[in-house]
N, C-alpha and C positions, 0 to 999 in steps of 0.2 A: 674239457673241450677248449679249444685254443681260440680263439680269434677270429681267426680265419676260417675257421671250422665253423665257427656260428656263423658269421658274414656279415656282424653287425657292424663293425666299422670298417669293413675291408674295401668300399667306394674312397673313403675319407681320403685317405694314403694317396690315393689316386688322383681324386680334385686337387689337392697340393700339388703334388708332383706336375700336376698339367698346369696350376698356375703359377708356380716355378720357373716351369720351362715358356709356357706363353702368356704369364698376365701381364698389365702393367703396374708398377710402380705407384700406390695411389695411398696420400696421407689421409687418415681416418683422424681426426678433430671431435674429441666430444667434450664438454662443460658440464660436468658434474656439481652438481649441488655440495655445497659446503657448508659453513657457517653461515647462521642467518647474520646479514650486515647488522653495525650500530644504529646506521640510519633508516633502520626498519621499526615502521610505527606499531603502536599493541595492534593494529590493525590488518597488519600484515604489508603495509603501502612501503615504497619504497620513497626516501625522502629528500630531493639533489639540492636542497640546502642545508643537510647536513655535509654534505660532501663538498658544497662550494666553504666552508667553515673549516672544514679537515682538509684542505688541500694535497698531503701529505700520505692518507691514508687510503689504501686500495680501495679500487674501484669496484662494486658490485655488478651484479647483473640485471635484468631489467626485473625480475622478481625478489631483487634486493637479497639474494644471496654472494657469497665472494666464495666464487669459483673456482674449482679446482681442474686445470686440462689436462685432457686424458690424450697423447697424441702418440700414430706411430704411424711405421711404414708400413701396407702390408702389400702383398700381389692379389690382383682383382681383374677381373675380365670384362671389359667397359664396352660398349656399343651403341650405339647410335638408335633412337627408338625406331627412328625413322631412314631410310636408305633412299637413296634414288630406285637402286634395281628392286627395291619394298617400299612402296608407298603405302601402302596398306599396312598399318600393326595388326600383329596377331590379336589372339584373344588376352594372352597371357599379360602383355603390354597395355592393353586397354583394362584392365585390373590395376596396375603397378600405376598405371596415367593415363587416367581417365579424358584430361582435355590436355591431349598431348601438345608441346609447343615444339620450335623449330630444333630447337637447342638439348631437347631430353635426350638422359642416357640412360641404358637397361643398366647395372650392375650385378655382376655374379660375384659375392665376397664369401670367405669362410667364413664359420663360427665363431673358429681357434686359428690363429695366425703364433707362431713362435710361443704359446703360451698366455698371449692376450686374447680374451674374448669379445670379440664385436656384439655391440648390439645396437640394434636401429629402429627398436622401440623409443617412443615420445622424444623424437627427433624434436629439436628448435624450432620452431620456422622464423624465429629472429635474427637467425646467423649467427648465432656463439658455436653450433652445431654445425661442420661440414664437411665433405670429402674433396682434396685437395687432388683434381688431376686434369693433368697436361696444362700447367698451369693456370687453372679456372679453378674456382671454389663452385661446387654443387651441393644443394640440401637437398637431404634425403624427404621425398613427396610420401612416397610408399614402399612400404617393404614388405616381405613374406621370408617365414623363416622355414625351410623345406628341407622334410627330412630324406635321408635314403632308401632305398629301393628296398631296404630290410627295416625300415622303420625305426630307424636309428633319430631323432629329431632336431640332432645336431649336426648335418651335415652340410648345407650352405645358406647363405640369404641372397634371395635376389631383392634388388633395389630399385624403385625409380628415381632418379638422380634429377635434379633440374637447375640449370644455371642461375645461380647470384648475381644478379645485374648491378646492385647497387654497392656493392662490398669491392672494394680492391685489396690486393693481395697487401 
Protein backbone atom coordinates (compact mmCIF):
# COMPACT_ATOMS: atom_id res chain seq x y z
CA UNK A 1 0.00 0.00 0.00
CA UNK A 2 1.56 3.24 -0.98
CA UNK A 3 1.57 6.35 0.81
CA UNK A 4 -0.89 8.01 -0.48
CA UNK A 5 -3.19 5.05 -0.35
CA UNK A 6 -2.78 5.02 3.45
CA UNK A 7 -3.13 9.01 3.67
CA UNK A 8 -0.91 9.06 6.46
CA UNK A 9 1.47 11.68 5.52
CA UNK A 10 -0.31 12.88 2.52
CA UNK A 11 -1.47 16.44 4.53
CA UNK A 12 2.46 16.87 5.17
CA UNK A 13 3.51 17.51 1.55
CA UNK A 14 0.99 19.95 1.48
CA UNK A 15 1.69 22.08 4.73
CA UNK A 16 5.24 22.50 3.05
CA UNK A 17 4.35 23.28 -0.02
CA UNK A 18 1.81 26.02 1.30
CA UNK A 19 4.67 27.26 3.65
CA UNK A 20 6.85 27.37 0.69
CA UNK A 21 4.77 29.37 -1.20
CA UNK A 22 3.23 31.66 1.75
CA UNK A 23 5.40 31.40 4.96
CA UNK A 24 7.88 33.62 6.28
CA UNK A 25 11.36 33.34 6.67
CA UNK A 26 11.83 32.76 10.39
CA UNK A 27 15.34 31.58 12.39
CA UNK A 28 14.53 28.90 14.80
CA UNK A 29 17.59 29.38 17.71
CA UNK A 30 17.72 26.58 20.14
CA UNK A 31 20.85 26.04 23.04
CA UNK A 32 21.30 22.50 23.49
CA UNK A 33 22.79 21.26 26.46
CA UNK A 34 26.46 20.18 26.18
CA UNK A 35 29.23 19.77 28.39
CA UNK A 36 28.73 20.35 32.08
CA UNK A 37 31.12 23.69 32.45
CA UNK A 38 34.62 23.57 34.67
CA UNK A 39 33.03 26.05 36.87
CA UNK A 40 30.24 23.84 37.84
CA UNK A 41 30.30 23.05 41.62
CA UNK A 42 29.82 19.07 42.91
CA UNK A 43 26.49 20.90 43.50
CA UNK A 44 25.55 21.51 40.33
CA UNK A 45 25.81 25.83 40.92
CA UNK A 46 27.27 27.42 38.33
CA UNK A 47 30.33 29.53 39.46
CA UNK A 48 31.45 33.41 37.63
CA UNK A 49 34.49 33.28 39.48
CA UNK A 50 35.66 30.74 37.98
CA UNK A 51 35.14 32.39 34.70
CA UNK A 52 36.36 35.91 35.93
CA UNK A 53 39.89 33.52 36.64
CA UNK A 54 39.52 31.87 32.91
CA UNK A 55 39.04 34.73 31.05
CA UNK A 56 39.89 32.94 27.93
CA UNK A 57 37.56 30.13 28.24
CA UNK A 58 33.97 29.73 26.91
CA UNK A 59 31.20 31.00 28.43
CA UNK A 60 28.44 28.77 29.83
CA UNK A 61 24.95 29.13 30.38
CA UNK A 62 23.15 30.07 33.25
CA UNK A 63 22.77 26.28 34.40
CA UNK A 64 26.57 26.11 33.85
CA UNK A 65 26.37 24.08 30.79
CA UNK A 66 28.63 25.27 27.43
CA UNK A 67 26.26 25.13 24.78
CA UNK A 68 25.90 24.06 21.80
CA UNK A 69 23.39 26.26 19.02
CA UNK A 70 21.34 24.57 17.11
CA UNK A 71 20.15 27.38 14.36
CA UNK A 72 18.45 27.55 10.91
CA UNK A 73 16.13 28.99 8.42
CA UNK A 74 12.87 27.45 8.26
CA UNK A 75 9.28 28.77 6.66
CA UNK A 76 6.57 29.43 9.30
CA UNK A 77 3.18 31.14 9.24
CA UNK A 78 3.38 33.88 11.81
CA UNK A 79 0.20 36.11 12.99
CA UNK A 80 -0.66 38.32 15.29
CA UNK A 81 -2.64 36.75 18.36
CA UNK A 82 -4.54 39.78 18.34
CA UNK A 83 -6.04 41.69 15.09
CA UNK A 84 -7.95 44.96 15.10
CA UNK A 85 -10.84 43.39 12.81
CA UNK A 86 -10.29 40.21 15.93
CA UNK A 87 -10.18 41.60 19.15
CA UNK A 88 -11.36 38.78 20.68
CA UNK A 89 -8.73 35.47 20.59
CA UNK A 90 -10.24 32.29 19.78
CA UNK A 91 -10.29 29.47 22.14
CA UNK A 92 -7.22 28.00 20.48
CA UNK A 93 -5.07 31.17 21.35
CA UNK A 94 -6.10 31.48 24.80
CA UNK A 95 -4.47 27.82 25.33
CA UNK A 96 -1.14 28.82 23.33
CA UNK A 97 -1.56 32.58 25.66
CA UNK A 98 -3.32 32.49 28.17
CA UNK A 99 -2.66 36.38 29.38
CA UNK A 100 -2.20 37.36 26.08
CA UNK A 101 -0.03 40.74 25.56
CA UNK A 102 -0.01 43.40 22.73
CA UNK A 103 2.98 41.97 21.05
CA UNK A 104 2.09 37.96 20.79
CA UNK A 105 2.19 35.83 17.78
CA UNK A 106 0.39 32.50 16.90
CA UNK A 107 2.92 30.35 15.01
CA UNK A 108 2.30 27.61 12.63
CA UNK A 109 5.86 25.62 12.22
CA UNK A 110 6.74 22.06 10.83
CA UNK A 111 8.00 19.29 12.61
CA UNK A 112 10.57 18.59 9.78
CA UNK A 113 11.86 21.56 7.74
CA UNK A 114 14.66 20.29 5.07
CA UNK A 115 15.54 17.32 7.39
CA UNK A 116 15.94 19.40 10.67
CA UNK A 117 13.41 18.65 13.33
CA UNK A 118 11.83 21.48 15.52
CA UNK A 119 11.10 21.04 18.85
CA UNK A 120 9.57 23.57 21.25
CA UNK A 121 9.49 21.46 24.05
CA UNK A 122 11.33 22.93 27.48
CA UNK A 123 11.79 26.12 25.50
CA UNK A 124 14.38 28.74 27.65
CA UNK A 125 12.60 31.44 29.07
CA UNK A 126 16.17 32.99 29.72
CA UNK A 127 16.64 33.80 26.07
CA UNK A 128 19.37 31.28 24.94
CA UNK A 129 16.12 29.93 23.28
CA UNK A 130 14.40 31.92 20.40
CA UNK A 131 12.51 32.36 17.11
CA UNK A 132 14.17 35.22 15.01
CA UNK A 133 11.29 37.07 12.95
CA UNK A 134 10.87 40.26 11.02
CA UNK A 135 13.56 41.19 13.01
CA UNK A 136 12.37 40.75 16.73
CA UNK A 137 13.61 37.72 18.88
CA UNK A 138 10.32 35.95 20.34
CA UNK A 139 10.40 32.88 23.03
CA UNK A 140 8.25 30.37 22.62
CA UNK A 141 5.36 30.80 25.81
CA UNK A 142 3.41 27.59 24.59
CA UNK A 143 3.44 25.16 22.14
CA UNK A 144 1.29 22.02 20.86
CA UNK A 145 2.47 19.51 18.75
CA UNK A 146 -0.73 18.42 16.31
CA UNK A 147 -1.04 15.76 14.40
CA UNK A 148 -2.91 15.09 10.97
CA UNK A 149 -6.29 14.51 10.03
CA UNK A 150 -5.03 10.63 9.77
CA UNK A 151 -3.24 10.65 12.99
CA UNK A 152 -0.07 10.88 11.78
CA UNK A 153 1.65 13.11 15.12
CA UNK A 154 4.13 14.69 13.32
CA UNK A 155 2.52 16.93 11.27
CA UNK A 156 2.89 20.73 12.57
CA UNK A 157 3.41 22.70 15.96
CA UNK A 158 1.68 25.59 16.67
CA UNK A 159 3.33 28.12 18.76
CA UNK A 160 2.67 31.05 21.09
CA UNK A 161 5.42 33.36 20.43
CA UNK A 162 5.97 36.34 22.63
CA UNK A 163 8.41 39.38 22.21
CA UNK A 164 11.84 39.65 24.07
CA UNK A 165 11.95 43.06 25.25
CA UNK A 166 15.18 42.97 26.92
CA UNK A 167 17.50 41.13 24.40
CA UNK A 168 18.73 42.94 21.32
CA UNK A 169 19.63 41.42 18.25
Amino acid sequence: MGECDRGVTATIPQLIATLEAMGSDVTYHREDDGAACPCRSPEGFRDPVWHRAHPLEPVCNEQGFLTVAVEFTVKASIQPAVTRSFSRPDQRTDVLLADIQKNDKIGVFPVEWNGKTLNFLDWSEAGEDYILYDDHRYMVVAADKVPDIDGDPNHHWEVGLRLVRDRSL
